[in-house]
Structure formats: C-alpha cells, structure tokens
N, C-alpha and C positions, 0 to 999 in steps of 0.2 A: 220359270215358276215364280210366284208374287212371292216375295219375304212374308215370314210371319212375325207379325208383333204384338204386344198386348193390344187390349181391347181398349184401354185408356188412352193410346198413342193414336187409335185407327180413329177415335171421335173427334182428334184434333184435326185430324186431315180433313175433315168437312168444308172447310173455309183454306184460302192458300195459305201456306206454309211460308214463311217469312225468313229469308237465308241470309245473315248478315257475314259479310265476303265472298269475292267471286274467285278465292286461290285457288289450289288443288281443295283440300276440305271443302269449301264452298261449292263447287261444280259435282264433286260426288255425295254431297249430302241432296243438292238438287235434285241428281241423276237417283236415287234413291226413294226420294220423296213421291218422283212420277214412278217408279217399279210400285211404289206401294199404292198406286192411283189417284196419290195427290196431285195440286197446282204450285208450286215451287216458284216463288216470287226472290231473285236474289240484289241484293243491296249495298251497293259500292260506288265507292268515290272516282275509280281510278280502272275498275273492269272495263270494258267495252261493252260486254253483253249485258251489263245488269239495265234491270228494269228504272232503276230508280238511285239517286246518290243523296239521298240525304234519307237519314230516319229518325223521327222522332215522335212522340203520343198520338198525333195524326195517325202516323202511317201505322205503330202499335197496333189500332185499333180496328185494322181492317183486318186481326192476324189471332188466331188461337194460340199458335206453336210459331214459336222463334230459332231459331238452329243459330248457334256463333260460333265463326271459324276461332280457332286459336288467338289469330292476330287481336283478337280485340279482350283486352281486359275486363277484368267484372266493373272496372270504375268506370268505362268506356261510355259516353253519353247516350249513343245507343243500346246498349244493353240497359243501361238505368231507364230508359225511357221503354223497353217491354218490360221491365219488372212493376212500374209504376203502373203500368197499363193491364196488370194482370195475368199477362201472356204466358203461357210453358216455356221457358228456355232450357233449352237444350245443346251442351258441347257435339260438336259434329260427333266426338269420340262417342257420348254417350245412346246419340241415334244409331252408329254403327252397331254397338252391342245389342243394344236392344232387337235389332233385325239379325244377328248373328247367334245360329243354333247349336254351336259348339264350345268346346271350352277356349279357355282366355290365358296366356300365360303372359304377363305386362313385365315390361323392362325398361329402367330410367337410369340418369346419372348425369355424371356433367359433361363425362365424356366415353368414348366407346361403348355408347349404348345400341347407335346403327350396326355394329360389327356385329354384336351380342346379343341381336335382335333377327339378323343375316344367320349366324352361327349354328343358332336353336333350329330355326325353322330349316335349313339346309340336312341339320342332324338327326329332327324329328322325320322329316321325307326318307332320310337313307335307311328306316325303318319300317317303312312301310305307311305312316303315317301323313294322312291329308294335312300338311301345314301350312301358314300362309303368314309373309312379313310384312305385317301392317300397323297402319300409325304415324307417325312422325318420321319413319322411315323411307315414303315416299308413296306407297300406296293407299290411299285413307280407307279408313275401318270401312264407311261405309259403300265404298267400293264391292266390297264381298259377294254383294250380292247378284254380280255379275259372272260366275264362278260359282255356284251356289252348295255350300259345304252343307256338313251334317251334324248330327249330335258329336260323332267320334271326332271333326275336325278340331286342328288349334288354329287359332289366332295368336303369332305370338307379334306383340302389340308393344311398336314402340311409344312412349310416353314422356315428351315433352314436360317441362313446366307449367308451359303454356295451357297443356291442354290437362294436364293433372289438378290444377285449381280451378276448372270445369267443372270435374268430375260430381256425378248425382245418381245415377244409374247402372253405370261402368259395375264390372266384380269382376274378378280375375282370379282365377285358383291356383296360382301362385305368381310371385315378382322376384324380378333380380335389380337393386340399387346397387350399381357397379360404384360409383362414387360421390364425392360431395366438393366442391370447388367454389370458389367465386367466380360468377356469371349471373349474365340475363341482368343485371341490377339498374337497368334503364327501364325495367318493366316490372320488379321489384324491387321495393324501397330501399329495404335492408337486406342483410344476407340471412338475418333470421326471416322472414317474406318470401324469400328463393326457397330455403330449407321447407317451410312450410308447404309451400304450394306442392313439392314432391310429397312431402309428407303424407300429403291428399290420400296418394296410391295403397300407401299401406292400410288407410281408413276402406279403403275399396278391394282390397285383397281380403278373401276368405281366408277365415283363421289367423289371420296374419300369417300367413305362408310365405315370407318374406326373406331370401338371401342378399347381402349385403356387405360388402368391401370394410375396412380399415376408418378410411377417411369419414364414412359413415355414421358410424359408431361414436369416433370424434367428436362430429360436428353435432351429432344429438346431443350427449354428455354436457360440452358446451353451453347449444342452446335450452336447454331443460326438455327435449325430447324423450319420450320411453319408445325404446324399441323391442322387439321380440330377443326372447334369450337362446342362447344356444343357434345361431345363427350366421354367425360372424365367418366370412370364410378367409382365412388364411392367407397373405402374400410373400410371409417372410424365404426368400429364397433359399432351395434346397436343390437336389440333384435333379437335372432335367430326364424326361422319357423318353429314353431313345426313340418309342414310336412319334416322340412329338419334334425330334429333333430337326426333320427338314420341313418344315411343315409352318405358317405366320404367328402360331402362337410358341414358338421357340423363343421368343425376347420381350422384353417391353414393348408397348405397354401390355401387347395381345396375352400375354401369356397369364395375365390375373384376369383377362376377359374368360380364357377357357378355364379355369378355376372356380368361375364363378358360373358357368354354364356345367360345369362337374358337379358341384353339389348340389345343384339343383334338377341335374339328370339323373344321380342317386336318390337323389331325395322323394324321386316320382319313379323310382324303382326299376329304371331302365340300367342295361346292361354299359357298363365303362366302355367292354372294349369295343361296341359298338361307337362309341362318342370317340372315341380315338383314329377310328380305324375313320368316321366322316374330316375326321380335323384333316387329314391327309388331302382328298378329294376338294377345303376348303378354299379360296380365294378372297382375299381382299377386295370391296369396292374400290373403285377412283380413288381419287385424290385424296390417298390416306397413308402417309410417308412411305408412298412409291420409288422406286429409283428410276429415272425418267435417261440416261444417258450418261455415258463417259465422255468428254470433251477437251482433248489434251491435254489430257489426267485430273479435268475436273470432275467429278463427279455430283449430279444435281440432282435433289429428290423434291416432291411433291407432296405437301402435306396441309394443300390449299384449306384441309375440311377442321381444320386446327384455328377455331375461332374466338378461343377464349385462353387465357392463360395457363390454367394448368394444363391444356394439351399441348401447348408450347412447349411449355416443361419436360413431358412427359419426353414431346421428340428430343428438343438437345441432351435429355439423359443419356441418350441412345447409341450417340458416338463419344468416344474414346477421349477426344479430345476438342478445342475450339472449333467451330465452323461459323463462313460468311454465311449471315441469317439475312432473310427479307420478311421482315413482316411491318403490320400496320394494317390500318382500315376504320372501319367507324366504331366507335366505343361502346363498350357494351354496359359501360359504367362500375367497369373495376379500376382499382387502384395503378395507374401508369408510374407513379410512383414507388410501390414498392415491389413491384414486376422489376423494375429495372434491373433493382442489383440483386436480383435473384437469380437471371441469368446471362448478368454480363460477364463472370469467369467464363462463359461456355462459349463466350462469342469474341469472334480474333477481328470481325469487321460486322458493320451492321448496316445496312442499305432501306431504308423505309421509307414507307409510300402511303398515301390515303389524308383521311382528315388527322388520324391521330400521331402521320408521322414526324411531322414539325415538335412536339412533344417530345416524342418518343425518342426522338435524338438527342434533346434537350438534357432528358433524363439519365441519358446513357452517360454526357461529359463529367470525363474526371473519374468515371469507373473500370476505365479498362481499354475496351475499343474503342475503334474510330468507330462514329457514327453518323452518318448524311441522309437525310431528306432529299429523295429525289422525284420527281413529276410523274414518273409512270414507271409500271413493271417493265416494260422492255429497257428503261433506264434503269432498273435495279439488277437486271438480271447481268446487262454487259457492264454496270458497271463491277457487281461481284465476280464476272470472270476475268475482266481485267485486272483484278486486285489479286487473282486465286493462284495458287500454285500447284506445282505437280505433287497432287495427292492428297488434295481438299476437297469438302465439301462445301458444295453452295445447297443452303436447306430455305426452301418455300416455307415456313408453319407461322403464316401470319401472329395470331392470337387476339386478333379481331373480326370483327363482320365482316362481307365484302362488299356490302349495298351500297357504298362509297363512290364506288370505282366500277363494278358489276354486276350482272345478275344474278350471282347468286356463286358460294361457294364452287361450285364446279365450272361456271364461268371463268373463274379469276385462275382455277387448274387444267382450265384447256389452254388458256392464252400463254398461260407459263410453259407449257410444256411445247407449244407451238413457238416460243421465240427460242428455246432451248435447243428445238431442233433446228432452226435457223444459223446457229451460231456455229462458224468453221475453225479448227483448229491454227492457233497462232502461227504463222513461220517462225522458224529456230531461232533464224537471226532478226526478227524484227522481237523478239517475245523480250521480255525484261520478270516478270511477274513469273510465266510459269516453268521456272526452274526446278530441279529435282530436291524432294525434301522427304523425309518421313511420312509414310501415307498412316493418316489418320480416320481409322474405318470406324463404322459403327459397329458397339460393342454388343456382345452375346450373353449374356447374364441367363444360367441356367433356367430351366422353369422348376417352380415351386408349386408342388404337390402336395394335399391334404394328408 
C-alpha cells in the first residue's frame, strides 16, 4: 500500500527527489521516495550506487526536495548549496514521520539510548501493541513503510544528535533524555552545540512530554537551558526488585535505563507489572559489556559499542576493582586529557590502540598504570592476557570511534571476540602472569526505584 503523506510533500515529488548520502538513511529515504511514486536521485562521494558525487547550485536546481542523511551537517556545503537554491530540505528522520500514521515516542542521550529504545519497543509488543525500533538504532524511520503500521502503531524512535538538529517536521508524543555527556564535539563546536542539537527534541515533542536522567538537568542548569518540571527521574540507589533481580537491568548502567522506561510507562498509564514481567523476557544487543569467555581465569568482556567517554566510565564503575582496559580509536573531540585521570584508579594495565592511542598512553604516565600503545587489537588483547592474572578482567570499552581501525563499532566487537576465542590457556609451568589472586568481579549495586 502507497504511504500517505501531505499534499505539500506529494507536489515536491513532481521533479526527482535529491538524497544527499548513500548510508543506511540515504538508501531508505530513496527506497521510500519510489513507494510514494517519486524519482530518488542519491548523491555521494564514496557510495558505489550513487548517481552523482558532487552537489552543488547546479545540481540544486534540478531538485524541489532535498532529503540529508545524518552524516552531513547544516554547515555541510551541500546542504548550503539547496538552501541557497530554494529547495525543501528534509532530515531522512523527518520524511520518515511524515509518511508514518502512528504515534512517535523519541529517545536520546549520550548513552544507552539503543538499549532504551530496544526496551520500550520489546515492552510495548509484550502488550499487545504494534511497535517498532527505529532511528538511529539501525532501522531508519523511513524504512516503515515496508511493514506498513497504523494509527494505533508506535514508533519508538531513536535519536541521535545528528539527526535531532535536523529536525522540522518530526513530533513525538513523548521522549526519554537518558543522559548528557561529552560527545560528538568533532561535529559540534562546543558542548553547549552538542546540548543544543538534542535540545531540538524537546522543541519537537508534544507538550514537552519529556523524561529525563540527573546529568540532564545538570547540564541545562549550567548551560541556561529551561527544561519541563516535574520530570526528573530518579537514580539515587535503593533496594533492588526482586522481580528485576536476574534480569540486565539489575546493575549499572542498565538499571537507570529501566527507570527511565518506568516513568515513562506510568506516565502513558500502562500497567508496571507488565514492564517488569517484559524486563525478564529482555536481552541485550551485541557488543554492550558482554562477557565473551573465561580463559585461565581471565575473564574478557566486550563493550566495543562504548564510544565516547562517559560510557567508559559507566563500564569500569562496574567491577569491584582495577581491570586491564583496551581502548582507543578516532576522536570524537573530547577532552584526552582530563579522561585520563578520571579513570586511571580503575585501571591496573592499559593496552591502546587506534589514532588516539599514542596519546592516550601518553596521558595515562605518572597516574597509576602502565600504559602502551600497541599496533592492533589482536596485540592488545594477548598482550592484556599476558600481563592478567587468575581472576581479572580484560575489558574492551574503547571510548572512542572505531572508523580508525574498522567498520564500524560491531566490526571492532566481532574481531575482539574472535581473537578471544582464539587464545588457549597458558600451561602451569610455562604461565608466570597467571597466578592465583583475589578474583575481582563486577560489582551489583541494587537497583533504584522511584
């Protein structure tokens, strides 16, 4: 069946539709363009399938409606060159809404937004509810239309930075802003710029119907942000739920994710112990501090999807005590500097890799651990089992990109977990390192309940 859309959107279709990026968003805003009977012209430097790799007032002019992936900023030459031109621009996010006949519930932050984006929509279905996890989560909004929902369906919609300072047309009847962190600031200038660009959503959420973490609230205060009151949900720890006890949001960070998927399930007047009794039934995606393997008493986790600092953080809160960390990659343009000694008490050895890892050792001398720069992950991984003992942990959570080194965070988490399994346990008498020692687990910190 054709999507429905406004009448103003269907007159731009007359003339081809101008797609600037051939990503995931770029291919499904395409693939959407032609459902709605348009001609989808896409424009990339580095696609294979695109028409065309340059754009500028020339090509503008051959174009009513502009569609732009994420990746390209509003300063982006090409997008200044359809605004100059006249053209409709359009965030991939906002052509998905507009083709999309159901409600919208948006979900942002700096980190654990894919889980909490996973969560909802996983919780809404255990209900009986048409839901669907779209966005920045992997499937693009405008995808939907392949699957073709209803008034009653949700969208629950994750939301980037990237694509939140897009935003024009998007409305969502209600958002969860799980956090606020430094990030992205290779694509915003300042961190008041990053703050902003989310900021967008709440301009785009009805009523401002907005739930909202700690660091939040913060960081508005701070930057002179006003946010909605009475909103603020809760992290400070209290007694965990037994129903939640065996369940991923029993500890950090998961457990202010389902907190924050709590108030906002009461808040739309659905039943708790329905949201509890789905937390059960839940699973983790990939490479989100997995435990990948015991390796004569090493034990190794995966938390490749840990690209920015405060998720770092978030994992070494996790265990009990120091563990050998690998991280590094391309910069996201935070502070290397004062990352450092923020968590080098939590780290006994530090093994880095990527452009930022020559730094990042650099940073580390004098505060604690040893730290080396080594040439590839299969060097970080045997050198951290070489160095580990019986009842450590070796922890993957970068805190950078991975476009350095590979294709993409889950790239950098299959290779880890594929040299991991590679690695055979030391003999007795050849081992020096892995001796017996106090095992050092990660820790269980109750969950905190509203």
């Amino acid at each position: 069946m054709k999507p429905s859309v406004p009448d103003w959107l269907s007159r731009h279709l007359g003339r081809p539709v101008a797609i600037l990026g051939g990503g995931v968003s770029g291919r499904a805003a395409a693939g959407l363009v032609a459902a709605l009977g348009g001609r989808a012209v896409i424009y990339d430097r580095t696609y294979e399938r695109s028409e065309f790799m340059s754009f500028g007032t020339e090509e503008a002019a051959r174009h009513d409606l502009v569609v732009v992936s994420p990746g390209f900023a509003p300063s982006h030459a090409w997008v200044q060159a359809a605004h100059t031109s006249g053209c409709e621009v359009l965030g991939e996010l906002d052509l998905g809404a507009l083709a999309w006949p159901g409600g919208i519930i948006a979900v942002t932050g700096t980190n654990g937004k894919t889980t909490l984006t996973e969560f909802l929509a996983h919780a809404l279905r255990s209900i009986g509810r048409d839901a669907r996890a779209v966005g920045n989560v992997g499937e693009a909004f405008s995808d939907t239309w392949r699957t073709p929902g209803s008034k009653e369906s949700i969208a629950v919609c994750e939301v980037s930075s990237f694509q939140a300072e897009q935003l024009r047309h998007f409305e969502a009847a209600a958002s969860l802003w799980s956090n606020f962190a430094e990030d992205h600031l290779e694509r915003h200038p300042r961190l008041e710029g990053y703050f902003r660009a989310k900021y967008r959503l709440i301009e785009h959420t009805r009523g401002r119907e907005v739930f909202f973490g700690p660091s939040v609230r913060s960081y508005a205060c701070e930057l002179g942000f006003d946010l909605p009151a009475g909103r603020d949900v809760n992290f400070e720890p209290q007694p965990v739920e037994s129903r939640l006890a065996d369940t991923v949001f029993a500890r950090p960070p998961q457990r202010e994710n389902f907190l924050l998927a709590r108030a906002m399930w009461l808040g739309l007047g659905f039943d708790e112990d329905a949201l509890i009794k789905s937390a059960a039934t839940f699973e983790l995606g990939p490479h989100r501090m997995a435990r990948v393997r015991e390796v004569g008493g090493v034990t190794f986790w995966n938390d490749s999807k840990a690209t920015n600092f405060h998720a770092t953080e978030a994992a070494l809160a996790g265990f009990s005590g120091p563990v050998l960390w690998i991280g590094g990659g391309r910069s996201k343009g935070g502070d290397i500097h004062s990352f450092a000694p923020r968590i080098a008490p939590r780290l006994r050895r530090a093994f880095l890799i990527g452009e930022t890892g020559a730094e990042m050792a650099r940073c580390l001398q004098g505060l604690g651990p040893s730290a080396v720069h080594v040439v590839s992950l299969r060097d970080a991984v045997h050198g951290a089992y070489a160095a580990a003992m019986n009842g450590d942990h070796v922890l993957l959570s970068p805190g950078f990109a991975s476009f350095d080194m590979f294709n993409g965070y889950d790239d950098r988490g299959r290779q880890f977990e594929a040299i991991v399994a590679d690695l055979a346990p030391a003999p007795p008498e050849l081992s020096t390192s892995h001796k017996p020692k106090p095992v050092n687990r990660p820790s269980s910190p109750g969950l905190c309940l509203l």
